[in-house]
C-alpha positions as CSV (number, residue, x, y, z in Angstrom):
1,X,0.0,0.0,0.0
2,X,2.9,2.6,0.9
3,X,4.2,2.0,-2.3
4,X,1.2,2.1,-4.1
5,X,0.9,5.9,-2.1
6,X,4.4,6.4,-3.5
7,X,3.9,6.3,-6.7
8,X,0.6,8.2,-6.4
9,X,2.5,11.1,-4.7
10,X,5.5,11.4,-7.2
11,X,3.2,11.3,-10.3
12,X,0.9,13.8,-8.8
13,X,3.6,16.0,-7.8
14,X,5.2,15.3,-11.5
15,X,1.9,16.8,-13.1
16,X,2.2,20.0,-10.8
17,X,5.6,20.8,-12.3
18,X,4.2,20.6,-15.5
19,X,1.6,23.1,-14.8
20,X,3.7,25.2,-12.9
21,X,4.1,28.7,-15.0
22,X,6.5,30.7,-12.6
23,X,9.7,30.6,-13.2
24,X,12.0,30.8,-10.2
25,X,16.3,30.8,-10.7
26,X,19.2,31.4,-8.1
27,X,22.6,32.1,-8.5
28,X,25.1,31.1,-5.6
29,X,28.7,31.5,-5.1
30,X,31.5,29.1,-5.1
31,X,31.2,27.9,-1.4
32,X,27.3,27.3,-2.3
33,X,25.8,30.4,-0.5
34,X,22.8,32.3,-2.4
35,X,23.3,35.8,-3.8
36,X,20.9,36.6,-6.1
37,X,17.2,35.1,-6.2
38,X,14.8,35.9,-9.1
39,X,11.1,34.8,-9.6
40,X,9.3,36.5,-12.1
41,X,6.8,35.5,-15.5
42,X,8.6,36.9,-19.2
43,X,6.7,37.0,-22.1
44,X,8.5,37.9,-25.7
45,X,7.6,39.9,-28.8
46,X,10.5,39.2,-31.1
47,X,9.8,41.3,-35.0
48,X,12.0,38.8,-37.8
49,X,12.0,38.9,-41.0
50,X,10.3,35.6,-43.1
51,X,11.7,33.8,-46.0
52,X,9.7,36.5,-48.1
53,X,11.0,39.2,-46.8
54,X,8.2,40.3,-44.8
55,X,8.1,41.5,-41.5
56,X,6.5,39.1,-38.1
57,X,6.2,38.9,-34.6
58,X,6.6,36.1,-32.6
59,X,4.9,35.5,-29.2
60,X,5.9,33.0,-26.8
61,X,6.7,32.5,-22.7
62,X,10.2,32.4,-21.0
63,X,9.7,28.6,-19.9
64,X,9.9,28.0,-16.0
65,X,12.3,25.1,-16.5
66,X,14.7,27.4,-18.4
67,X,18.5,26.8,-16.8
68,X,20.6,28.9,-14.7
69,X,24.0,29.2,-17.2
70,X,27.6,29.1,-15.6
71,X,28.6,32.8,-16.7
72,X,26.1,33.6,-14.0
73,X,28.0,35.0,-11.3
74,X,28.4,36.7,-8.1
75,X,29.5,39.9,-6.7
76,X,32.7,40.7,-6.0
77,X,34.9,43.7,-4.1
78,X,36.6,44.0,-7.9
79,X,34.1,42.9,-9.6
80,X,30.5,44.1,-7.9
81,X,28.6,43.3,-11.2
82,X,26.0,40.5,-10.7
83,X,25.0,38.4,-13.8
84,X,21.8,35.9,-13.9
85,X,22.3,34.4,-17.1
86,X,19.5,32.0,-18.6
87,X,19.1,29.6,-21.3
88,X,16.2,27.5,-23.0
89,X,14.4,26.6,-26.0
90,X,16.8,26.2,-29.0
91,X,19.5,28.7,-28.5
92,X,17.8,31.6,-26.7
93,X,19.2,33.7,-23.8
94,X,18.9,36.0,-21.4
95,X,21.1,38.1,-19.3
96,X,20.3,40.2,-16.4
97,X,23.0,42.5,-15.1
98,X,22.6,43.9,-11.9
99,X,24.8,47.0,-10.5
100,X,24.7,48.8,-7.3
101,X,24.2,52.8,-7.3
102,X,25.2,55.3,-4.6
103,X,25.9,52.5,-2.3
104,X,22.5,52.4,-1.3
105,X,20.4,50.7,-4.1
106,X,20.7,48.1,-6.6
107,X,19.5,48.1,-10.3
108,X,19.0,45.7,-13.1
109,X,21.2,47.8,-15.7
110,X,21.4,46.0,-18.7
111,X,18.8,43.5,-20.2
112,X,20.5,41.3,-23.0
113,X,18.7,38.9,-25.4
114,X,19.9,36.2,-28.3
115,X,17.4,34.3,-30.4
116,X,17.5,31.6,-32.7
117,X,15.5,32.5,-35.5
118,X,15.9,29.4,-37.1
119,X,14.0,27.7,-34.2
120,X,10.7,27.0,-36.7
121,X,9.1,26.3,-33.9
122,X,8.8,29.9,-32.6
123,X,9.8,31.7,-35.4
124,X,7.6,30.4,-38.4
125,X,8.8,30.6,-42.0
126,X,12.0,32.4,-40.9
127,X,14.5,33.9,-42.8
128,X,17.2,32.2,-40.1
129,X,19.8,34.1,-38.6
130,X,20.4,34.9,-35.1
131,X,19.0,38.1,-33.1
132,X,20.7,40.0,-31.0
133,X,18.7,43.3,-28.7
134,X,20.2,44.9,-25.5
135,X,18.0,47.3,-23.4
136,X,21.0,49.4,-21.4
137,X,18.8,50.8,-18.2
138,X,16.1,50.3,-16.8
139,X,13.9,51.4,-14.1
140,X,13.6,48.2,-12.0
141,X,15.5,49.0,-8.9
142,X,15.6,48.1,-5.0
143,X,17.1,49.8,-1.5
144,X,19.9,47.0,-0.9
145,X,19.0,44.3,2.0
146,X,15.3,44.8,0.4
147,X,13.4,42.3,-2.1
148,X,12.0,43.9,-5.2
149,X,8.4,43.2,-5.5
150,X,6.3,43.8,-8.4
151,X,2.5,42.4,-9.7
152,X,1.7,44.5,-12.5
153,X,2.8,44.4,-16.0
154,X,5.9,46.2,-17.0
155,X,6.8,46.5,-21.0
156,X,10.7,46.6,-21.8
157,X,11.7,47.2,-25.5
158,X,15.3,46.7,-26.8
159,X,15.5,47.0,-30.3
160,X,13.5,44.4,-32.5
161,X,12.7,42.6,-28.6
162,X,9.7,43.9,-26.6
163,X,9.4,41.9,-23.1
164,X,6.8,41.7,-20.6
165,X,7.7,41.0,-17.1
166,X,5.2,40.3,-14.3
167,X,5.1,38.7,-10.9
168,X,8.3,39.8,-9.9
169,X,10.1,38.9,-6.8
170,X,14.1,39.3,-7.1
171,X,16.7,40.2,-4.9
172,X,20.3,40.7,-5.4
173,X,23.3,40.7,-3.5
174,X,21.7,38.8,-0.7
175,X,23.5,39.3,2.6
176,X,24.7,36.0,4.2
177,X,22.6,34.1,2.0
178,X,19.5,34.9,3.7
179,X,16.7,36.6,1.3
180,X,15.5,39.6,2.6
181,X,12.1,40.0,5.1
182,X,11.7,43.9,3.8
183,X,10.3,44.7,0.2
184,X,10.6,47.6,-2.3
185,X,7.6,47.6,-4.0
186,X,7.5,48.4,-8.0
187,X,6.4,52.3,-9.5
188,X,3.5,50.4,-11.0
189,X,2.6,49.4,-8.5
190,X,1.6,52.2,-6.5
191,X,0.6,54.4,-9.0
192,X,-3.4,53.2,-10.3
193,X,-5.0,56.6,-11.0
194,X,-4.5,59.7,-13.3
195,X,-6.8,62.8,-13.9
196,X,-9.4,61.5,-16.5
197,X,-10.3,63.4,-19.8
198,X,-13.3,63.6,-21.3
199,X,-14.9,63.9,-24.8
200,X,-18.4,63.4,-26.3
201,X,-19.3,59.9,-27.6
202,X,-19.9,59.2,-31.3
203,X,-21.1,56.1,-33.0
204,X,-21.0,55.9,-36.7
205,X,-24.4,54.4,-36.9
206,X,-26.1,56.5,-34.3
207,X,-26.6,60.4,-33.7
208,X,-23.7,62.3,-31.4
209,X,-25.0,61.6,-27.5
210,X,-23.8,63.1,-24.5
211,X,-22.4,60.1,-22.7
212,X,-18.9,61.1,-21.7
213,X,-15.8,58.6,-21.9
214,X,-12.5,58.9,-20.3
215,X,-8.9,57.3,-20.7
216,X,-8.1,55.9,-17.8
217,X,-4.7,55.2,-16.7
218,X,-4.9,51.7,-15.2
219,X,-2.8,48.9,-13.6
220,X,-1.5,47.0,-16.6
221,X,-3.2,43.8,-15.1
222,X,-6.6,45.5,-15.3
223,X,-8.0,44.7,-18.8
224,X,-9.4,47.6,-20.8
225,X,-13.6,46.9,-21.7
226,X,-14.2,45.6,-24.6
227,X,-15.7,48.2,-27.4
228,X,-17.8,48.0,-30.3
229,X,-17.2,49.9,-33.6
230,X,-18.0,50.0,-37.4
231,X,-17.1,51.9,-40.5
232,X,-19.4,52.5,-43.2
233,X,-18.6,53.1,-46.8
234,X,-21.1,53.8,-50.2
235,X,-21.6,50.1,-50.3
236,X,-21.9,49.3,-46.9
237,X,-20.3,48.3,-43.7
238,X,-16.5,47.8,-44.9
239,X,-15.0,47.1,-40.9
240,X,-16.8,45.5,-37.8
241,X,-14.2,45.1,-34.7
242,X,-14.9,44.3,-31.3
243,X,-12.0,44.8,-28.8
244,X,-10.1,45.4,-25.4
245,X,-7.7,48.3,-26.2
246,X,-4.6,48.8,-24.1
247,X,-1.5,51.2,-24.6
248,X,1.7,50.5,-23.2
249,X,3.8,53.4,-23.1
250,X,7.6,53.9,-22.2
251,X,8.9,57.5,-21.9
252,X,11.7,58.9,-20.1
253,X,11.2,61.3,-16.8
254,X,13.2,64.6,-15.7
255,X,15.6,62.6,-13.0
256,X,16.1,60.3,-16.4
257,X,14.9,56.9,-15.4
258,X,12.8,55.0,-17.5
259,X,9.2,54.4,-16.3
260,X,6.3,52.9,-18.4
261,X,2.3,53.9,-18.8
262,X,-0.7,51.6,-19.4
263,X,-3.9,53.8,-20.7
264,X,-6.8,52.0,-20.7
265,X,-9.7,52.9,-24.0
266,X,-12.7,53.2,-22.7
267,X,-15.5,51.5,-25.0
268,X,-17.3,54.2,-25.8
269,X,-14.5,56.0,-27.2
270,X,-15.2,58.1,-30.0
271,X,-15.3,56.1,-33.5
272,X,-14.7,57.4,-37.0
273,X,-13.4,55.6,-40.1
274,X,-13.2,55.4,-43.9
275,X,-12.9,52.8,-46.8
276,X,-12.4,52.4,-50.4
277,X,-11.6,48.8,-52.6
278,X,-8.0,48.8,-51.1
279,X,-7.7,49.9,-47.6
280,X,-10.0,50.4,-44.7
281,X,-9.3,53.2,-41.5
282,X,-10.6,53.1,-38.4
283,X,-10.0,55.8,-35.8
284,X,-10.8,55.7,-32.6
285,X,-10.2,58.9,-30.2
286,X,-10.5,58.9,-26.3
287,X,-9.7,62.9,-25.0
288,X,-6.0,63.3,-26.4
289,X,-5.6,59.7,-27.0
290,X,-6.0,58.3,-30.3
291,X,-5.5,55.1,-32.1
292,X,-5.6,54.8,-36.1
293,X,-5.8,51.5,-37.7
294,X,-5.3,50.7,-41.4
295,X,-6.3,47.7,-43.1
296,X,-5.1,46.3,-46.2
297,X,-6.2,43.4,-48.7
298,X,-3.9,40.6,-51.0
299,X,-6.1,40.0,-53.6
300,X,-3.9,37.0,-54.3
301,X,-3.7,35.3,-50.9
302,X,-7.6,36.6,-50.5
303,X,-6.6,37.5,-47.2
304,X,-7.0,40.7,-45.5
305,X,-4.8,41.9,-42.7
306,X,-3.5,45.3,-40.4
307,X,-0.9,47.1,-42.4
308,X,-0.2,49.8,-40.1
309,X,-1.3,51.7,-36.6
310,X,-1.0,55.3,-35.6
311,X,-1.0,56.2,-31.8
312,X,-0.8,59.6,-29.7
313,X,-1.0,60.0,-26.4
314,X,-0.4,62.7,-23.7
315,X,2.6,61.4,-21.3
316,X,2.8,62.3,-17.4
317,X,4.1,65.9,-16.1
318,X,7.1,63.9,-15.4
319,X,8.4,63.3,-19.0
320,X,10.7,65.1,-20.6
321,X,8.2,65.5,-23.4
322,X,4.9,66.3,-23.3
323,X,3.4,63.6,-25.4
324,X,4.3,60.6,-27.8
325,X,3.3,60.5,-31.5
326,X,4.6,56.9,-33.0
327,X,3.3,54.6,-36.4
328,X,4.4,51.1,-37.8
329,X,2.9,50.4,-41.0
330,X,5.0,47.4,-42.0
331,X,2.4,45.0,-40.0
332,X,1.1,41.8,-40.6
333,X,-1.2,40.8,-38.2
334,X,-4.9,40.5,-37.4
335,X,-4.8,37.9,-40.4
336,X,-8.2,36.5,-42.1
337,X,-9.5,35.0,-45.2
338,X,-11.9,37.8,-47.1
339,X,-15.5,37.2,-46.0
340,X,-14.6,35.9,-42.3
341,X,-13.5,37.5,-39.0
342,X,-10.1,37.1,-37.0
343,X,-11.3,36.1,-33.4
344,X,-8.6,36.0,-30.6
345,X,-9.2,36.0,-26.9
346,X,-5.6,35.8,-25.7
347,X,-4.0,39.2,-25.3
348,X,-2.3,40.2,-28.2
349,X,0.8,42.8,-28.2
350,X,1.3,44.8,-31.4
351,X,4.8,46.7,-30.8
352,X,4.2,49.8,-32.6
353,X,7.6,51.6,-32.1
354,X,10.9,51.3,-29.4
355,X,8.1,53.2,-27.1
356,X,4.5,52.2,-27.7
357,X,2.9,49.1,-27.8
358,X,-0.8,48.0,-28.1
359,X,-2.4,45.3,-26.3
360,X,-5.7,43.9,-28.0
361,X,-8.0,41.8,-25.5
362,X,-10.9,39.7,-27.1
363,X,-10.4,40.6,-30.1
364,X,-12.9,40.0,-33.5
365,X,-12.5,41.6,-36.5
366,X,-13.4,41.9,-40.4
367,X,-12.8,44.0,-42.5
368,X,-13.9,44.6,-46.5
369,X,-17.0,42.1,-47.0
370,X,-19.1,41.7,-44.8
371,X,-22.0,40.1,-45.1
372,X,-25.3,41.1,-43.3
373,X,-23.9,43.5,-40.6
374,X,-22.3,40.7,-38.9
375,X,-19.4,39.1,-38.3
376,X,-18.5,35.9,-40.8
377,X,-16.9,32.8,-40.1
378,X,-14.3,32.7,-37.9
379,X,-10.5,32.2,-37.7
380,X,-8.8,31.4,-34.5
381,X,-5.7,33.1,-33.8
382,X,-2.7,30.6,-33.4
383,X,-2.6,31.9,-29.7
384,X,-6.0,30.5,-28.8
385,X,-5.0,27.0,-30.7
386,X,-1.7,26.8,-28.5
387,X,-3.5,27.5,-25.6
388,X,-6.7,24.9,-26.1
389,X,-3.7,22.3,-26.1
390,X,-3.0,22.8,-22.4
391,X,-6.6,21.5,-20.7
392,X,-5.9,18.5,-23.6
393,X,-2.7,17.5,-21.8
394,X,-3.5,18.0,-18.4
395,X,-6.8,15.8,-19.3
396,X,-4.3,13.4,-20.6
397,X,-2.0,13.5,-18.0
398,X,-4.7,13.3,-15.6
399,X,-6.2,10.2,-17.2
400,X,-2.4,8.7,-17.6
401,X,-2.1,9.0,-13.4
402,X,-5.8,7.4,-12.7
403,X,-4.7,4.3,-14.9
404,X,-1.0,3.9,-13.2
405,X,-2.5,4.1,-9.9
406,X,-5.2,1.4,-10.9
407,X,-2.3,-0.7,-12.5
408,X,-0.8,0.0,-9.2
409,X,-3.2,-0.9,-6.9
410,X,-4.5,-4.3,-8.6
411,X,-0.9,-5.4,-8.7
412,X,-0.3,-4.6,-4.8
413,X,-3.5,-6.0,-4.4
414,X,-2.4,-9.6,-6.6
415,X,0.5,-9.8,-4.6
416,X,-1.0,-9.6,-0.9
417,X,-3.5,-12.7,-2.2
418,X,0.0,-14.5,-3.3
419,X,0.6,-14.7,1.2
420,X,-2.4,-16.9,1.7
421,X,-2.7,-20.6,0.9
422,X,-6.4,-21.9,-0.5
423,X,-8.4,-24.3,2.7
């Protein structure tokens, strides 16, 4: 029976490592003792180039089982630099730097990152090659002897990399090998409200109302309300969206550290647009925030797709400038066939520059035909296929320990009948 308990336990406690998600890493010195301790979720948004010279994204999770290298080091009196160095996946990395400043803090300083972009598993239809993006500075920093602590969202971009970090908890240059009680909690953390700004609501289909909307600056794990808009053309509805929008802004503030903004859309925003046989424009405008989106067509492929977004935004009274005006129209995403809608409920990032991203929750799309003022058919979005494969396995999994345990049991079972003799 005890070992029928046995294997029951290890399975079970197998099939929670495979669901874990957190990812947790140490570094220790050469007599063994801990000096830097990091737990904290990454998500990626790498732009490559394909085999057709186009531009893509790729979006995928810093796996929790990914290995502490050896160049990871500790401090030292000559050397004070502290290095947690990861690597996972075919031939990706990443390097954390840690420095201390004014003797009284400590600061992750440089963020480095190397992708194989021949890894077709990630990076589909490739062009190959390797990837190399290093963020110098950034504002994640602690008082020394304290843990850094931080739950919300915070967007990092280096280059052709954009990286979300959440569910932080690190601390370097742990004294004596004993992690710290105290905490030093995050900037985005603290900070969940901003003076709202208000404009008139405006439906394309309906006469102006009086409702009043406002752009809310949010936690960045608060999802933005989903909102409902339309264009109409001279032969009809040409774009029908539905969609959670999020901006995720990075700027740079007077004392010249880098801190990041998440503005939430409200969903009655104001909505305006235009179309012809070749493109389609939505705008949507929420006080002095406003989002353009322009939608193009491949009459070859028959598929339909975003080409580009335009985004403006007014930045803190901290910034060193007053507001943020950035495009990208080299996209590719929002994909469809002609005549169905592009559904995705997984949060999708779309980096628009080095400092603006948008974040689309819930997403469903068409644009061009439509047919009766309402969405088509519908296309899942790869993210929403990768992630119905996770309740699949753990089913399996699930089903794999009931059947060992069974095996198990009727086995332990046999063998304490093989003790007795027949009367």
């Amino acid at each position: 029976m005890a070992g029928r308990s046995a294997v029951g336990f290890l399975l079970a406690a197998a099939l929670l490592g495979f669901l874990q998600t957190a990812a947790s890493f140490q570094v220790t010195d050469q007599k063994g003792k801990l000096c830097l301790s990091a737990n904290f979720s990454m998500r990626f948004t790498v732009e490559f180039e394909t085999k057709s010279s186009k531009k893509q994204n790729a979006t995928f999770l810093l796996p929790s089982g990914a290995d502490v290298l050896n160049v990871s080091t500790c401090g030292t009196a000559k050397l004070p630099e502290e290095i947690l160095a990861l690597g996972f996946g075919n031939g990706h990395s990443l390097n954390m730097t840690f420095d201390k400043k004014d003797g009284s803090h400590y600061v992750i300083s440089v963020l480095a990152f190397k992708f194989n972009l021949g890894d077709s598993s990630i990076f589909t239809n490739s062009s190959g090659g390797e990837l190399n993006a290093t963020k110098k500075g950034t504002d994640i920093q602690a008082e020394l002897n304290t843990k850094y602590m931080c739950h919300s969202n915070q967007a990092i971009t280096a280059e052709k990399v954009s990286v979300v970090l959440s569910n932080v908890a690190i601390e370097a240059y742990v004294t004596n090998g004993t992690l710290s009680t105290k905490t030093t909690i995050c900037h985005e953390d603290k900070s969940s409200t901003v003076s709202p700004v208000t404009t008139a609501h405006l439906s394309s289909s309906h006469i102006p109302s009086t409702t009043v909307a406002t752009t809310t600056s949010a936690p960045p794990s608060l999802k933005p309300e989903v909102g409902h808009y339309n264009v109409n053309g001279s032969s009809g509805m040409c774009l029908l969206a539905s969609m959670g929008l999020q901006l995720n802004l990075t700027y740079t503030a007077q004392n010249k550290t880098v801190l990041s903004k998440v503005l939430n859309i409200p969903p009655n925003a104001v909505s305006s647009g235009k179309c012809d046989n070749n493109t389609v424009n939505l705008n949507v405008t929420s006080g002095s925030t406003k989002i353009s989106f322009n939608f193009a067509q491949n009459s070859s492929t028959e598929k339909y797709f975003l080409r580009g977004i335009f985004m403006s935004a007014e930045l803190p009274s901290e910034a060193t400038e007053k507001s943020i005006n950035v495009a990208n129209n080299s996209l590719s995403a929002l994909k469809a066939t002609i005549g169905k809608s592009y559904k995705c409920v997984a949060e999708e990032i779309i980096q628009v520059s080095d400092k603006a991203a948008l974040n689309i929750y819930n997403v469903q799309v068409q644009a061009f035909k439509i047919a009766g003022y309402k969405f088509g058919a519908v296309e899942e979005c790869q993210l929403d296929e990768n992630n119905m494969l996770i309740p699949i396995v753990v089913g399996a999994a699930l089903a794999g320990l009931v059947l060992i345990v069974l095996i198990a049991y009727l086995i332990g079972r046999k063998r304490s009948h093989a003790g007795y003799q027949t009367i």
